[in-house]
N, C-alpha and C positions, 0 to 999 in steps of 0.2 A: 504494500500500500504506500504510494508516494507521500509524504510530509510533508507539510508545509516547508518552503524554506529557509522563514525566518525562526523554526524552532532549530532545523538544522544547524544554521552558522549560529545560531545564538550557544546551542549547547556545548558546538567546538569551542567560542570565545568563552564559557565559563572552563571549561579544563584547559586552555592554556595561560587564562586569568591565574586560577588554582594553581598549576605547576612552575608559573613566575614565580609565586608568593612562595614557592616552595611547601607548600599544603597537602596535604595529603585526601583521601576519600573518607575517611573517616573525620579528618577536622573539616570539611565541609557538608558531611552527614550530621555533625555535632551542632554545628552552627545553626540548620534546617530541621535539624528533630526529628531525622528521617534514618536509614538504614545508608551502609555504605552502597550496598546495591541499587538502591533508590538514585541516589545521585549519579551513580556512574550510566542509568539508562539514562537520565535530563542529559550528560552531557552528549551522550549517544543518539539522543533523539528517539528513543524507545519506546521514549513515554512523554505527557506534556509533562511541565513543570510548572507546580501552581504559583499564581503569581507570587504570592506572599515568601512563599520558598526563592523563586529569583528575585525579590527584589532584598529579600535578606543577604544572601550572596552576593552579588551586584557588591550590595556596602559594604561586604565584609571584605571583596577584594579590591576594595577603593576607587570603585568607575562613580566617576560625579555625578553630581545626582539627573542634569540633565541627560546623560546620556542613558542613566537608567530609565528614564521615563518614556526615551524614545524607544526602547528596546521593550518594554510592558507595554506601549502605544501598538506598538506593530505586531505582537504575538497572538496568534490565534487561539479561538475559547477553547479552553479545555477539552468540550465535547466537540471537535473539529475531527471532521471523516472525510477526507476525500468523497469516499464512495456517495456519502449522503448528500453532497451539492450538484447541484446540475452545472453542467460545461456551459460557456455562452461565449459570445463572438465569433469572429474569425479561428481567433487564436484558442477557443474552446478550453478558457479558463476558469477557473472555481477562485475564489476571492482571495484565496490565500496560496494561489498558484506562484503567484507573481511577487517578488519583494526587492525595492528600491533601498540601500545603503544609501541614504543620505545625511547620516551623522557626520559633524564636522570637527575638528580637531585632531583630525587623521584617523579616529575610531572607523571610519569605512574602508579605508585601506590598509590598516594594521587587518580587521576579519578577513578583508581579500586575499593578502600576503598566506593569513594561516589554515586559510581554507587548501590555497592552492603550494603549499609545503605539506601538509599534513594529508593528503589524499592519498591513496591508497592508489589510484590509478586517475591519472590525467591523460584529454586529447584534446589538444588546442592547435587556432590557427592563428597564426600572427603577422603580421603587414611588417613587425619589427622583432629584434632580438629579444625573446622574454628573459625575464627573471631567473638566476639559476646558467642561463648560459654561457653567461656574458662574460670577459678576461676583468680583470680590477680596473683597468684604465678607460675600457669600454663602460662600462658601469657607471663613473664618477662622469664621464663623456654625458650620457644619457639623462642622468637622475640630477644635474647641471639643474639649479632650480628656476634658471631663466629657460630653461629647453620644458621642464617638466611639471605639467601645475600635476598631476596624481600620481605620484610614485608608487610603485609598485615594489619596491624593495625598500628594507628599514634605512632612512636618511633624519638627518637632525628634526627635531621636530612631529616624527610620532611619535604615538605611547611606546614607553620603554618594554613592557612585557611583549611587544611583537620582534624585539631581538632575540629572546629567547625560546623561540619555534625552531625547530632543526627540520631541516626536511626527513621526510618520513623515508625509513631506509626502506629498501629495496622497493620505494615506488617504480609503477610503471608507469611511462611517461612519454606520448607518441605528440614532435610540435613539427608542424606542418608550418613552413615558412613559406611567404610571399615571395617571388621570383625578384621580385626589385629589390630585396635586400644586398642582391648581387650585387648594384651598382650604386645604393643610395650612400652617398657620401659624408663626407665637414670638412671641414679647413684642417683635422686632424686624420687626414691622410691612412699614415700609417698606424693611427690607432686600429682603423674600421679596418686596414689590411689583415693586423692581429687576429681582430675578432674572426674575421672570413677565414683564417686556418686553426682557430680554436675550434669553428665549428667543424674544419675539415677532422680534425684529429676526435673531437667529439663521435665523427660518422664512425671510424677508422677503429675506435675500440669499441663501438656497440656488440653488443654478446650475438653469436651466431645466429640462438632459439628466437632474440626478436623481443627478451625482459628486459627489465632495467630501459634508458633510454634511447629513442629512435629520433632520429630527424632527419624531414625531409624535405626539399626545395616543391612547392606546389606551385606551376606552372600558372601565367597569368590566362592564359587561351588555352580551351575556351575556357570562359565567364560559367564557374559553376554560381552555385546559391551561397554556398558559404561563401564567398566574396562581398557578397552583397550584405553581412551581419558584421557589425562589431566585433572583433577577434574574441569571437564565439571561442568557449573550454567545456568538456564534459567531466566533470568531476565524481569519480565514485568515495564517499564520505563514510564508513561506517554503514556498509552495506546500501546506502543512499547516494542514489542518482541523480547529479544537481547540475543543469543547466547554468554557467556564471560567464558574464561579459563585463569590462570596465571600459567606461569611457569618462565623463567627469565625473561620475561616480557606479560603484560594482552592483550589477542586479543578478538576482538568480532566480530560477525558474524552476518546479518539477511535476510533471505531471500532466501538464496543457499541452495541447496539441501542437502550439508552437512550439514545445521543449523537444518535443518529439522527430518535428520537422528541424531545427538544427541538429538535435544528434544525428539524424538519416544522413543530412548535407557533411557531415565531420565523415561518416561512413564514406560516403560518396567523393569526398577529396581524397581519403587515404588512399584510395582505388585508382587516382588519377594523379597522384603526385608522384615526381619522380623516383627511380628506383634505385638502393642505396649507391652503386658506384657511379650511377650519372649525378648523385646529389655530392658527392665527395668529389667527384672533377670539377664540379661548378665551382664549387667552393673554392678549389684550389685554383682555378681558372681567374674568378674573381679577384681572389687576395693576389695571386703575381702579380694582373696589372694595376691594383693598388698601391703597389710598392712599387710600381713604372711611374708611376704618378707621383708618389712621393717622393723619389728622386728625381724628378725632372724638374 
């Protein structure tokens, strides 16, 4: 049964709230007057969590109080079924299909950041280098706070418990690159050369079976659908499959027939992007004449 997926990220941002503070499931059962078991389904999404239980937590792991309210604003009632709401639209959503991150003080990009480390399996498409892939110099290059109003990686100025999310080991991880990353540039030359043979060597160790991470150059022609979406990710969460996009701020989806139609479209580019030794000659194609360019 799909979840809503403001319980979803909400429950990941209470356990990685908790494992900031260094707390354990029992002193956050202590604090809710609940079983340890009890808490660890809220953070898993297993079950709701009743308000008065989150907003207990909230304070106890020091989110201010505005952004606890926006977070009990947006959670769905307790007796929330999927099944028992009717679909509507286009897009054949139930009312709690859809949920907009629009907390400010970088609380919507600190949950983005720990949604999409802590997954279990990601497939995403990107117009740019995501998060995770990037060499250090590329990185500070991008997240340049005159280049970048929403960062997608921890920079000065979000919550400090979003540094301490590690990416989830042995995630599986398949990113489908825009063909222009080949060629799109900056006045820093041979930084974007780096990056273009980081990813070569990123291809280069990928594990035979196809686990752990894949990437690969998706071809601009033809114009499939995923082109046409916001660098669309599928993320599977704690057995939960959650449609998430950012653009001035992260939305997620699950359940609605638009979640459905972007997973199909991520399907249907893996199908059509290129295949690993032409995405590893690109790259290395690329990054030489970056480095022609930087010495010229």
């Amino acid at each position: 049964m799909p979840q809503a997926p403001a319980r979803i990220v909400t429950g990941l941002y209470l356990r990685c709230l908790r494992e900031a503070k260094g707390a354990t499931l029992e002193d956050a059962a202590g604090a809710a007057r609940v079983s340890s078991s009890a808490v660890s389904r809220w953070e898993r999404a297993e079950s709701p969590i009743p308000p008065d239980a989150l907003q207990t937590l909230l304070k106890r792991y020091g989110v201010a109080r505005k952004h606890a309210e926006f977070l009990m604003l947006h959670m769905p009632p307790q007796s929330y079924r999927r099944d028992q709401c009717a679909e509507q639209g286009l897009a054949r959503r139930t009312r709690h299909d859809f949920w907009a991150d629009v907390a400010d003080d970088g609380e919507a990009a600190a949950r983005y950041i720990a949604v999409m480390r802590t997954a279990d399996k990601v497939s995403q498409f990107c117009m740019g280098v995501p998060a995770g892939l990037r060499t250090l110099a590329y990185q500070k290059l991008v997240l340049d706070p005159d280049e970048c109003a929403a960062p997608d990686e921890p920079v000065l100025g979000l919550p400090s418990w979003v540094h301490k999310v590690p990416w989830a080991a042995g995630q599986q991880r398949t990113v489908l690159l825009d063909e222009n990353v080949l060629i799109r540039g900056s006045s820093q030359t041979e930084v974007v050369a780096d990056q273009l043979r980081h990813l070569a060597d990123l291809v280069r160790r990928e594990e035979p079976d196809g686990r752990g991470l894949v990437v690969r150059i998706l071809p601009a022609n033809p114009v499939l659908f995923v082109h046409m979406v916001n660098s669309p990710a599928e993320v599977t969460l704690h057995r939960h499959r959650l449609m998430t996009r950012v653009g001035l701020f992260p939305t997620y989806e699950t359940g609605s027939g638009a979640a459905r139609a972007v997973s199909a479209a991520l399907r249907e580019a893996v199908e059509a992007a290129c295949g690993r030794e032409e995405t590893y000659a690109r790259f290395v194609r690329a990054a030489d004449a970056m480095y022609r360019k930087a010495a010229s």
